[in-house]
TILO-691386 format. One record per residue (C-alpha): residue number from 1; residue in three letters; x, y, z. Coordinates in Angstrom, 2 decimals. Layout:
REM residues N
(NUM,ALA,(X,Y,Z))
...
***
This chain:
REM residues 440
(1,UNK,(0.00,0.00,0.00))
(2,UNK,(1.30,3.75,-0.82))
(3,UNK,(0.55,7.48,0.69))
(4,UNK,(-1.38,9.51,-2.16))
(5,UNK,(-0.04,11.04,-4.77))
(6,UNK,(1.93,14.11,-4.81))
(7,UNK,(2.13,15.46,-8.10))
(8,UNK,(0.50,19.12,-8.36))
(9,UNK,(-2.82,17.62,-10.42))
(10,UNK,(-3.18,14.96,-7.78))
(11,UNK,(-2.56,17.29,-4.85))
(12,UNK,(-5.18,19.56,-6.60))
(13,UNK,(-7.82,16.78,-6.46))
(14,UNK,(-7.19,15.75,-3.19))
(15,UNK,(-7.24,19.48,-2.10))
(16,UNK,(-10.67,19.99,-3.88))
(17,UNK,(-12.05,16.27,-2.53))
(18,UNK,(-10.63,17.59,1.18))
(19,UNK,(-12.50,21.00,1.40))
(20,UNK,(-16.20,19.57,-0.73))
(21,UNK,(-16.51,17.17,1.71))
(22,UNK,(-15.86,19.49,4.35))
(23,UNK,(-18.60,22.18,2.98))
(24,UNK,(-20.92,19.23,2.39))
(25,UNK,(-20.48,18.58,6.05))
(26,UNK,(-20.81,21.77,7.43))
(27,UNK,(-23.90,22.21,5.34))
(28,UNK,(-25.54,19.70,6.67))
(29,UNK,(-24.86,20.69,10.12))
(30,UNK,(-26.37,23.94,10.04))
(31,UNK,(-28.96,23.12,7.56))
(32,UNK,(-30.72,20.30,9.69))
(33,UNK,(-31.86,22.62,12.28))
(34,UNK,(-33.92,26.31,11.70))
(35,UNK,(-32.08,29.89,12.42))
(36,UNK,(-33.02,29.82,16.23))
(37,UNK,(-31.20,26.83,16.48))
(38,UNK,(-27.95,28.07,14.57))
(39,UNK,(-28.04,31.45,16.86))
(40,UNK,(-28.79,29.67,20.34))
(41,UNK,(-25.58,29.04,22.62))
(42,UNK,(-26.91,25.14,23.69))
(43,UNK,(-24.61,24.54,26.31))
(44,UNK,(-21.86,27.27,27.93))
(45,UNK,(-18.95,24.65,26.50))
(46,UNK,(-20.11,25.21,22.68))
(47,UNK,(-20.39,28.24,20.49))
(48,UNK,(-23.80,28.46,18.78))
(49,UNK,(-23.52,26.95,15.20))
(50,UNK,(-23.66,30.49,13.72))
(51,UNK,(-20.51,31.17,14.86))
(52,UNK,(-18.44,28.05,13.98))
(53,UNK,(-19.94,28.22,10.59))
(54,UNK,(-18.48,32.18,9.93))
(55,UNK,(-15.49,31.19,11.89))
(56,UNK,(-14.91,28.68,9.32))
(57,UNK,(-15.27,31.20,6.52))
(58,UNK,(-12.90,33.93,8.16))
(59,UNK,(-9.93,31.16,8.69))
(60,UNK,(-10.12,30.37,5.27))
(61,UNK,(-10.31,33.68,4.08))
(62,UNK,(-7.20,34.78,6.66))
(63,UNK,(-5.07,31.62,5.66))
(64,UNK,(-5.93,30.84,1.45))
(65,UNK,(-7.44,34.28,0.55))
(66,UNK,(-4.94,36.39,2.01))
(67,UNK,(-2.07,34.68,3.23))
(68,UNK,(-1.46,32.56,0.07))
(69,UNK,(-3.00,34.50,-2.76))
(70,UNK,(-2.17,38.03,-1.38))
(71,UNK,(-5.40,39.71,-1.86))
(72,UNK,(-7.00,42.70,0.23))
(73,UNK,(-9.08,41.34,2.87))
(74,UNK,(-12.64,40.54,2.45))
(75,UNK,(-14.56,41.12,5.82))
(76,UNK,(-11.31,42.40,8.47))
(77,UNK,(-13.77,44.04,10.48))
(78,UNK,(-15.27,40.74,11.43))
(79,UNK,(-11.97,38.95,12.39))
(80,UNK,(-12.36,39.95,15.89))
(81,UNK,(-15.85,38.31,16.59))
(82,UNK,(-14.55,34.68,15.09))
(83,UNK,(-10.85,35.23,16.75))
(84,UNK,(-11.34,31.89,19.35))
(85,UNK,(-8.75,33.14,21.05))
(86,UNK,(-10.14,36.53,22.11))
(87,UNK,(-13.69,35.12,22.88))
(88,UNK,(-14.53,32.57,24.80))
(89,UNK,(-17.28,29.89,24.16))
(90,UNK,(-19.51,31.14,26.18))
(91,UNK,(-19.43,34.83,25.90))
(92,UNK,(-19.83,34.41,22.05))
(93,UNK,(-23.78,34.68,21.77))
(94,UNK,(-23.37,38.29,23.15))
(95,UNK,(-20.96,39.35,19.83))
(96,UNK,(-22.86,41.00,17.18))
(97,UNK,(-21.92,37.86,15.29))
(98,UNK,(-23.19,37.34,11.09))
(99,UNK,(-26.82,36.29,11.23))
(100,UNK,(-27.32,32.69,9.72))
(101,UNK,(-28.12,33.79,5.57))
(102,UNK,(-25.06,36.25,5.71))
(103,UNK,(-22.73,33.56,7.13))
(104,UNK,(-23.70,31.25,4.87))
(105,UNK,(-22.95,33.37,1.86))
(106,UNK,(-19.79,34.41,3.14))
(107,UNK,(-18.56,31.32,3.75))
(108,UNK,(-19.60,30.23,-0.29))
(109,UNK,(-18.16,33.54,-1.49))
(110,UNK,(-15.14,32.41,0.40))
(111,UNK,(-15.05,29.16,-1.03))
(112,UNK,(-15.26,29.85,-4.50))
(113,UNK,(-12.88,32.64,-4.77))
(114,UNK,(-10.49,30.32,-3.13))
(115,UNK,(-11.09,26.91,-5.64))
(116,UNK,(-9.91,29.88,-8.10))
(117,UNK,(-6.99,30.23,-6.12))
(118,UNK,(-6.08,26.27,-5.83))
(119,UNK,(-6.56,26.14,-9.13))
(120,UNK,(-3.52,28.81,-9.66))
(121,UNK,(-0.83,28.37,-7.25))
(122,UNK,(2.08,26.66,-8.14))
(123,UNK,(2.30,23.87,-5.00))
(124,UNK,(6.11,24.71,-4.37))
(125,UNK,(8.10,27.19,-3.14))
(126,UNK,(6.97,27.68,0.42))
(127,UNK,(5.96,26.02,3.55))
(128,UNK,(2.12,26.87,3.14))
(129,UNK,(1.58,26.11,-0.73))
(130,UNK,(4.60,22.93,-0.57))
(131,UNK,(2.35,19.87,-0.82))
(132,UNK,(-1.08,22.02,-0.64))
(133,UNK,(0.12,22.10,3.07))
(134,UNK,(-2.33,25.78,3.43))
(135,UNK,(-5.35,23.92,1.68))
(136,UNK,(-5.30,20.49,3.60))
(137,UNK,(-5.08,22.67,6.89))
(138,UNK,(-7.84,24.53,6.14))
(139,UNK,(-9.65,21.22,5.06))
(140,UNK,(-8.61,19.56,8.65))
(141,UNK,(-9.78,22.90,10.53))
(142,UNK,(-13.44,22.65,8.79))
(143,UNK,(-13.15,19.31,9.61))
(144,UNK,(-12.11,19.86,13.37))
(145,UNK,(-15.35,22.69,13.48))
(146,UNK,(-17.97,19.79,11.91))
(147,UNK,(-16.68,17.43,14.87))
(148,UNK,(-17.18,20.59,17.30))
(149,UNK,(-20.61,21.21,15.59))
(150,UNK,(-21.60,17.62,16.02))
(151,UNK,(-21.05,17.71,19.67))
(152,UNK,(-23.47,20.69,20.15))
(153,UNK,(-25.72,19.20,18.40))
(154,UNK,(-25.65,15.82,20.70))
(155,UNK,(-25.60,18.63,23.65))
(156,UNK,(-28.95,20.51,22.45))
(157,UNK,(-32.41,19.44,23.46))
(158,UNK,(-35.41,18.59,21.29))
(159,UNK,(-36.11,15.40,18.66))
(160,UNK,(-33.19,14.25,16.40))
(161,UNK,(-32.07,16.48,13.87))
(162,UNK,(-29.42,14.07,12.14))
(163,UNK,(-30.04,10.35,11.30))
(164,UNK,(-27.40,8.20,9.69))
(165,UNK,(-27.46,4.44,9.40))
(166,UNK,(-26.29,2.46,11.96))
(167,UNK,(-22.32,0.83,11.51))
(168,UNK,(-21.84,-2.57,9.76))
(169,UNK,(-22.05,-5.90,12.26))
(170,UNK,(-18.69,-7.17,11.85))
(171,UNK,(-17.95,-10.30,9.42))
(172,UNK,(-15.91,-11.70,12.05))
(173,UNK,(-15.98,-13.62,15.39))
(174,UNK,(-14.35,-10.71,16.88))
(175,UNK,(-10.87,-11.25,18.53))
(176,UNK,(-10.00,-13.95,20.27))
(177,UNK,(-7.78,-12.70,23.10))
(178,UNK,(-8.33,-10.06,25.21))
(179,UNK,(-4.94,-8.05,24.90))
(180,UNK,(-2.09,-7.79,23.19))
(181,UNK,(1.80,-7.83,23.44))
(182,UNK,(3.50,-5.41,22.11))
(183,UNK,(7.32,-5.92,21.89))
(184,UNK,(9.64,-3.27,23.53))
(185,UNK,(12.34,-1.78,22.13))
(186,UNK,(12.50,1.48,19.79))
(187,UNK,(10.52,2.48,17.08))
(188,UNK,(9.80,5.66,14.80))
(189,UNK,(7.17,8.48,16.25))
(190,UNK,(5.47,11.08,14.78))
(191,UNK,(6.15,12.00,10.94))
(192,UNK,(8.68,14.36,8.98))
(193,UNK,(7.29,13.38,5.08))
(194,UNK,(3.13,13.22,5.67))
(195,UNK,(2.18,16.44,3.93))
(196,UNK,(-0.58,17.53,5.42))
(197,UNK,(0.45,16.62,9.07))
(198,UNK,(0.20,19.90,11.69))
(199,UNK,(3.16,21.13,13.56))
(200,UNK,(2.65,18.47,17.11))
(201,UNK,(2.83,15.92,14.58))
(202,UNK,(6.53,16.64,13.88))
(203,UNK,(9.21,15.81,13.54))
(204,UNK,(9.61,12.03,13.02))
(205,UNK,(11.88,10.94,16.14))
(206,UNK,(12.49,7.37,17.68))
(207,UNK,(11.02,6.65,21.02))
(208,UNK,(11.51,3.45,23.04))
(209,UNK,(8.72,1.52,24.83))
(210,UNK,(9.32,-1.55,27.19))
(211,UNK,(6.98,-4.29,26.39))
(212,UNK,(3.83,-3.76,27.44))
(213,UNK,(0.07,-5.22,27.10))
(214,UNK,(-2.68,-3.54,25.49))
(215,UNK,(-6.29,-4.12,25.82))
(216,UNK,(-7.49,-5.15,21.73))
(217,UNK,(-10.50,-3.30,21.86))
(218,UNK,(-11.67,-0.04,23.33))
(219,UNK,(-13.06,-0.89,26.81))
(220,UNK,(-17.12,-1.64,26.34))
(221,UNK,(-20.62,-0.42,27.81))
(222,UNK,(-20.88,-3.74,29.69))
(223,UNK,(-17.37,-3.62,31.34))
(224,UNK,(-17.88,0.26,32.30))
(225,UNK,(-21.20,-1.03,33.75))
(226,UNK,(-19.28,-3.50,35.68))
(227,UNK,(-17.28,-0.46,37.50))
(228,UNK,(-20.51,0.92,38.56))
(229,UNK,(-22.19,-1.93,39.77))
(230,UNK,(-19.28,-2.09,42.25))
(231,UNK,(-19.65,1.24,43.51))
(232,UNK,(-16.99,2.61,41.39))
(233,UNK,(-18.23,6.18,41.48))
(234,UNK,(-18.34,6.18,45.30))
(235,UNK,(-14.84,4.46,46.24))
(236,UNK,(-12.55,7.57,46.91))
(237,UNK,(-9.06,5.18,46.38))
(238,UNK,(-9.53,4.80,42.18))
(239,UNK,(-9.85,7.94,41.60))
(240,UNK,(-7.16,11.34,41.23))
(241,UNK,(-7.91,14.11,43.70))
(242,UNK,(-8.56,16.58,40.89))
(243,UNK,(-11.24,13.70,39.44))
(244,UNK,(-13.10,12.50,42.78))
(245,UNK,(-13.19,16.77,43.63))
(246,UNK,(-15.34,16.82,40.61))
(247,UNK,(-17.42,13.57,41.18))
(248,UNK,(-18.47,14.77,44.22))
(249,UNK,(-18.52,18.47,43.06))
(250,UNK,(-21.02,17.47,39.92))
(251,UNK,(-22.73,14.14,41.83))
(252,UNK,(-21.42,12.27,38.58))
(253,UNK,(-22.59,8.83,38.82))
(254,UNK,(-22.36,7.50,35.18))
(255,UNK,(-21.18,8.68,31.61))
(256,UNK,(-22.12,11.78,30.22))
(257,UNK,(-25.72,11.31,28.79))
(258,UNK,(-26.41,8.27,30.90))
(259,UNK,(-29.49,7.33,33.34))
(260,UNK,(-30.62,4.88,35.11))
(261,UNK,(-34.41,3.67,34.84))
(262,UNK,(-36.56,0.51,35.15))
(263,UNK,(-33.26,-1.81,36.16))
(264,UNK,(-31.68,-0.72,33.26))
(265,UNK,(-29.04,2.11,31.48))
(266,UNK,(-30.11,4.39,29.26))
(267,UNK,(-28.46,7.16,27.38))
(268,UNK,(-29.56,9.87,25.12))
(269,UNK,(-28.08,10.35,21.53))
(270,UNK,(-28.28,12.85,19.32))
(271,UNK,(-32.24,13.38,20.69))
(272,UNK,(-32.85,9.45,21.07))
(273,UNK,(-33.07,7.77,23.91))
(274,UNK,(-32.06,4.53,24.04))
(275,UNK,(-30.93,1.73,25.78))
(276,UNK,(-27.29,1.48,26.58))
(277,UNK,(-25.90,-0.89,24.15))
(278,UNK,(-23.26,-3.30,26.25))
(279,UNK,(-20.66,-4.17,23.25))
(280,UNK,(-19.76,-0.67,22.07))
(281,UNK,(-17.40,1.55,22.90))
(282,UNK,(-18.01,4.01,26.07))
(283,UNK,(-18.30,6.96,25.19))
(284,UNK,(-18.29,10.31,27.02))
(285,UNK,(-15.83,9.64,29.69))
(286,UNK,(-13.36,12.66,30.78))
(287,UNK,(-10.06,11.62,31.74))
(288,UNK,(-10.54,10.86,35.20))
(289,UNK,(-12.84,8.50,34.44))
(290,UNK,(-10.99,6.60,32.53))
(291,UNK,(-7.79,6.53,34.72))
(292,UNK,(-10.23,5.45,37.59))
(293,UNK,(-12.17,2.61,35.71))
(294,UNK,(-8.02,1.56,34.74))
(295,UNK,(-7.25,1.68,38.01))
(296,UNK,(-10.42,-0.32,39.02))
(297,UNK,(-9.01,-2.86,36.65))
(298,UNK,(-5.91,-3.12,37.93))
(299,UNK,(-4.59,-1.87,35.04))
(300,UNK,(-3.98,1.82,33.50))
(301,UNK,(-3.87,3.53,30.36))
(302,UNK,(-1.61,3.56,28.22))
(303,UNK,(0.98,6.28,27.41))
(304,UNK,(0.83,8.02,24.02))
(305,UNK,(3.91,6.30,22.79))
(306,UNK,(2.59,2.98,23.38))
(307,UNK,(-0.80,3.94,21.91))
(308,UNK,(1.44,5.17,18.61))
(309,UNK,(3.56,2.09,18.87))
(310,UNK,(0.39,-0.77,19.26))
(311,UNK,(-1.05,1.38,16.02))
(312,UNK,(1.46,2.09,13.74))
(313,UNK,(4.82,-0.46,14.53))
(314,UNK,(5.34,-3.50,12.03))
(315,UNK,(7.34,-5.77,13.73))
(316,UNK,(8.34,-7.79,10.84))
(317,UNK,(9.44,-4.34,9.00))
(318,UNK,(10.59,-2.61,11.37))
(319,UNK,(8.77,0.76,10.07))
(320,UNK,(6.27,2.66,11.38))
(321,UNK,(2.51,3.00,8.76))
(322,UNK,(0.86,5.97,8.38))
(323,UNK,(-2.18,3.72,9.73))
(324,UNK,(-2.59,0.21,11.58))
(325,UNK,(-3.21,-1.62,8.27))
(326,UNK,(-0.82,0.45,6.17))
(327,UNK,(-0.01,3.21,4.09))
(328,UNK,(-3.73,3.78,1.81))
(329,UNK,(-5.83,6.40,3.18))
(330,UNK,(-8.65,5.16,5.18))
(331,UNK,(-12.16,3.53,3.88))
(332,UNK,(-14.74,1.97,4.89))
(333,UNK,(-13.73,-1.50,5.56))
(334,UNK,(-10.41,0.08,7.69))
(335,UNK,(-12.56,2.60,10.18))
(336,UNK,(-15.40,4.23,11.35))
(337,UNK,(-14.85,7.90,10.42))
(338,UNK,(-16.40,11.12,8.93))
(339,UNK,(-20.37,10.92,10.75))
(340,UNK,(-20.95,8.12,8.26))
(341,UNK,(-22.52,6.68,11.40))
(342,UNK,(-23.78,8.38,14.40))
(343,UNK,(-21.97,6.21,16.96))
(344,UNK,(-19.69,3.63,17.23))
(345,UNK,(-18.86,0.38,15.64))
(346,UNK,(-19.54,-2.80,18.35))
(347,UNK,(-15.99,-3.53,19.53))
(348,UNK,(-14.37,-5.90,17.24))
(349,UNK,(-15.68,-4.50,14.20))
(350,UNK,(-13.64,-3.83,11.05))
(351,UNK,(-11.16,-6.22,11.25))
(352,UNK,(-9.72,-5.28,7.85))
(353,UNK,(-7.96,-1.94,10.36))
(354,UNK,(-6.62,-4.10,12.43))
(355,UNK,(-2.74,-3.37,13.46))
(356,UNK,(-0.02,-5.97,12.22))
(357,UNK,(-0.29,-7.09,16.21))
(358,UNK,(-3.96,-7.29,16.10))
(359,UNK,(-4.84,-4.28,18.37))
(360,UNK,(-8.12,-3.15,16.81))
(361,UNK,(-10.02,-0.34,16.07))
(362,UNK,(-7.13,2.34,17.04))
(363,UNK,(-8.62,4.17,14.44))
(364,UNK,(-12.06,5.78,14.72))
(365,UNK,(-15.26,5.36,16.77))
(366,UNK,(-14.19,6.92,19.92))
(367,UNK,(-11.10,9.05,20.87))
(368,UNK,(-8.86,7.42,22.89))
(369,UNK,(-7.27,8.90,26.26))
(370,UNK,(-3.88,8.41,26.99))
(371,UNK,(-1.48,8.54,30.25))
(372,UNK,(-0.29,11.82,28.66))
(373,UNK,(-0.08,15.12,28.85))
(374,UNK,(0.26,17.14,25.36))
(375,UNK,(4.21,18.08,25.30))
(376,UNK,(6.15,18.63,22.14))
(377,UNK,(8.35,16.37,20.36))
(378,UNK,(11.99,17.21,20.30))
(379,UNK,(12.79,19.58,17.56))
(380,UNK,(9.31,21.09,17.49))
(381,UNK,(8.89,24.15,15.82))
(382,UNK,(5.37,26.01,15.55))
(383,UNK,(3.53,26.31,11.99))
(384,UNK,(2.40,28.25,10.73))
(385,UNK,(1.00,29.47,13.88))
(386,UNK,(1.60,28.96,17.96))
(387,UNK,(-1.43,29.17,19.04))
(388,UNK,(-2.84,25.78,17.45))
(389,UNK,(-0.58,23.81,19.83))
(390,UNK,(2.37,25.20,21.31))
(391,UNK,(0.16,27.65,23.79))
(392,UNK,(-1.66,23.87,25.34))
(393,UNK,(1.96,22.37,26.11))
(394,UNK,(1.99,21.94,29.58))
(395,UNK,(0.44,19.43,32.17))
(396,UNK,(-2.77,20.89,32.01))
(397,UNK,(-4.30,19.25,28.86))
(398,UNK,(-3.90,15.42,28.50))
(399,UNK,(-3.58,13.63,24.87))
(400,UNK,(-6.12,11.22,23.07))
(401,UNK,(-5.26,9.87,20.12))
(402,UNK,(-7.18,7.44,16.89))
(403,UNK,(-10.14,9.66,16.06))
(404,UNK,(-14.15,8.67,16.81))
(405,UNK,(-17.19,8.17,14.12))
(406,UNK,(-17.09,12.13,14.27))
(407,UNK,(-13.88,12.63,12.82))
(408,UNK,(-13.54,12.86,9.40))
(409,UNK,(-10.01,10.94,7.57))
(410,UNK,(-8.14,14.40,6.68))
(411,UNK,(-8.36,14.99,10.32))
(412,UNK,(-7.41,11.79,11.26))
(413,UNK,(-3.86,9.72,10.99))
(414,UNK,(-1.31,7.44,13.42))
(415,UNK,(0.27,10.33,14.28))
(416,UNK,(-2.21,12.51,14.78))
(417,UNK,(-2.92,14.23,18.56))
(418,UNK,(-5.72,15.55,19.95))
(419,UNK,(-5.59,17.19,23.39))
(420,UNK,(-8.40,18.54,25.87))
(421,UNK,(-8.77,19.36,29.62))
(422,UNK,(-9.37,16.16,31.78))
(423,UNK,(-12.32,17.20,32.89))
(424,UNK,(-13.76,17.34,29.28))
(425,UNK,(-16.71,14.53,28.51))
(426,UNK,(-18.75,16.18,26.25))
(427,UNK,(-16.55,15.07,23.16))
(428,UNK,(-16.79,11.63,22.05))
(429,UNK,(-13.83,9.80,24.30))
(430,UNK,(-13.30,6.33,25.21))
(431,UNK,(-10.60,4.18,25.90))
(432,UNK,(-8.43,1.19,26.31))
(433,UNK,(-6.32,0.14,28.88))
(434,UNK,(-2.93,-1.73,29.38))
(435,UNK,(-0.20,-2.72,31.59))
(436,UNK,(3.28,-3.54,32.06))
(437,UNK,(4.27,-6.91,30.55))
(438,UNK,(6.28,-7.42,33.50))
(439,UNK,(3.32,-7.91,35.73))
(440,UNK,(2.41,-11.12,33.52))
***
């Protein structure tokens, strides 16, 4: 299997494929719902949908517009309202913000003045046009806004506005041990040659693991349920200080979106309710919970260079993919990915992404929290802007990693890292867990 082309026509075509699918995205997440819906702040985490969908429209006017084709800007008076950095979530419904028609055609004027511009530049001679680099950053940020979108829309109240069909049963048996091995020694992290790979990504680097074992599926419904049933949210010793203060803060009991009625869990999704199904993923878990549930286990989760090692290390090689089952861009036999379903895949599903080890599903259906906190490689250097990562390095924000059904395959690779607060359990996190292979 090979990465994609790189010749300027096929970067071109990738470029284009990248940012329709976006816009086809983003259209239908603000088209599902009417104009109070787009302008209403749903929950004091999220931005109303107005605003993600002109923020959308500015960044790609600020980075392809005039950044890469040099031209006057279109709307600088607005870059203040859609600067995330200078308002936060919940003090955006109070900004005199575009109203829903004049976002939208902003955004398309955006759009099509910039296919002109793909269409023109050269894809050489700087770090923003090399490789289409600008364009397949702007793709991945529409991208990254669609996932944000989709979570508001699981956060708002009222009957389902988005139906998809539910993910394939899997053709196979499932896996027939529990965890994995992975062998220790050293192997290659992160990435120096993917083109469209953001600055935390880089620079390729080798990193060495001890051997370690690694849960083959995310952990499930029924084995989270297991925690509670034995009084996992009330036993002080599993959980971190910071993590119990806000269990008993919040009088957390269960996942986000979870209740208990008539002897049985249920959750709400996307405006369903619905009975907790026991062999998916869990879903809506902050950090805490997850080290607690690992701890619970007797186990704990894994750091983030194990996660990248159990995903992207062929033993027999000796190379690192670009994805558990190799080099091709993802489809969908490999992963659940890009809202083609509304939830995620039972665990065991999709074989066919399985890593050369077996470890399964590292890609897609539910985020994945690591040990981790987000910290740079060695020999990072910011691009084309600090504030996408550099200003979250620290101890504050810990790293998942492998995507969920909400993330969409430009946004999604081995060695791409996601970060977010511990706390956080609105987004759509799971996990897995592992442990020393010395304690065998």
């Amino acid at each position: 299997m090979s990465a994609p082309e790189t010749t300027p026509a096929a970067l071109r075509l990738r470029a284009v494929a990248a940012l329709t699918a976006a816009r086809e995205r983003t259209a239908l997440l603000t088209s599902c719902v009417d104009d109070g819906e787009l302008t209403a702040q749903h929950s004091p985490l999220m931005s109303p949908l107005v605003w993600d969908l002109a923020h959308i429209g500015n960044q790609e006017e600020q980075w392809l517009w005039r950044a890469v084709a040099g031209r006057e800007a279109l709307r600088p008076e607005i870059d203040p309202l859609y600067d995330a950095f200078q308002h936060p979530r919940s003090t955006r419904p109070s900004l005199p913000l575009l109203a829903p028609a004049e976002a939208r055609a902003y955004a398309a004027d955006v759009r099509g003045r910039i296919l002109d511009v793909l269409d023109g530049t050269a894809l050489e001679g700087g770090p923003l046009v090399e490789s289409a680099f600008a364009f397949g950053m702007i793709a991945q940020h529409e991208q990254q806004h669609d996932e944000t979108m989709l979570i508001t829309h699981q956060l708002r109240r009222g009957p389902a506005a988005l139906t998809a069909p539910p993910p394939p049963s899997t053709s196979s048996a499932g896996p027939e041990a529990a965890e994995v091995l992975v062998p220790g020694g050293p192997f290659t992290m992160g990435t120096s040659d993917e083109a469209w790979a953001l600055d935390n990504e880089r620079p390729a680097h080798t990193r060495i693991v001890a051997s370690f074992f690694i849960d083959t599926v995310p952990v499930t419904n029924g084995a989270y349920q297991a925690f509670l049933a034995d009084g996992g949210y009330r036993e002080e010793r599993w959980w971190q200080p910071e993590g119990w203060a806000q269990i008993r803060e919040h009088s957390i009991e269960a996942p986000l979106f979870w209740r208990r009625e008539g002897g049985q869990w249920l959750r709400r999704r996307f405006g369903v309710t619905e009975p907790v199904p026991e062999d998916e993923p869990v879903l809506h878990v902050s950090w805490y919970e997850a080290d607690a549930y690992a701890r619970w286990a007797g186990r704990r989760l894994p750091t983030e260079a194990e996660w990248e090692k159990a995903a992207r290390h062929d033993p027999a090689s000796g190379r690192s993919r670009r994805y558990p089952w190799g080099d091709a861009d993802p489809g969908p036999v490999h992963a659940n990915l890009g809202q083609r379903h509304l939830g995620p895949a039972p665990a065991g599903s999709y074989p066919e992404g399985a890593s050369p080890l077996g470890v399964r599903q590292l890609i897609g259906d539910v985020w994945e929290w690591t040990a981790s906190d987000f910290l740079p490689y060695p020999g990072f250097r910011a691009f084309p802007y600090k504030e996408y990562s550099e200003v979250f390095f620290g101890p504050a924000h810990k790293v998942l990693r492998g995507g969920s059904f909400a993330v969409d395959a430009v946004a999604c690779r081995g060695t791409f890292r996601n970060w977010d607060l511990p706390v956080r359990r609105q987004i759509f996190a799971g996990f897995r867990t592992a442990r020393n292979a010395e304690a065998a």
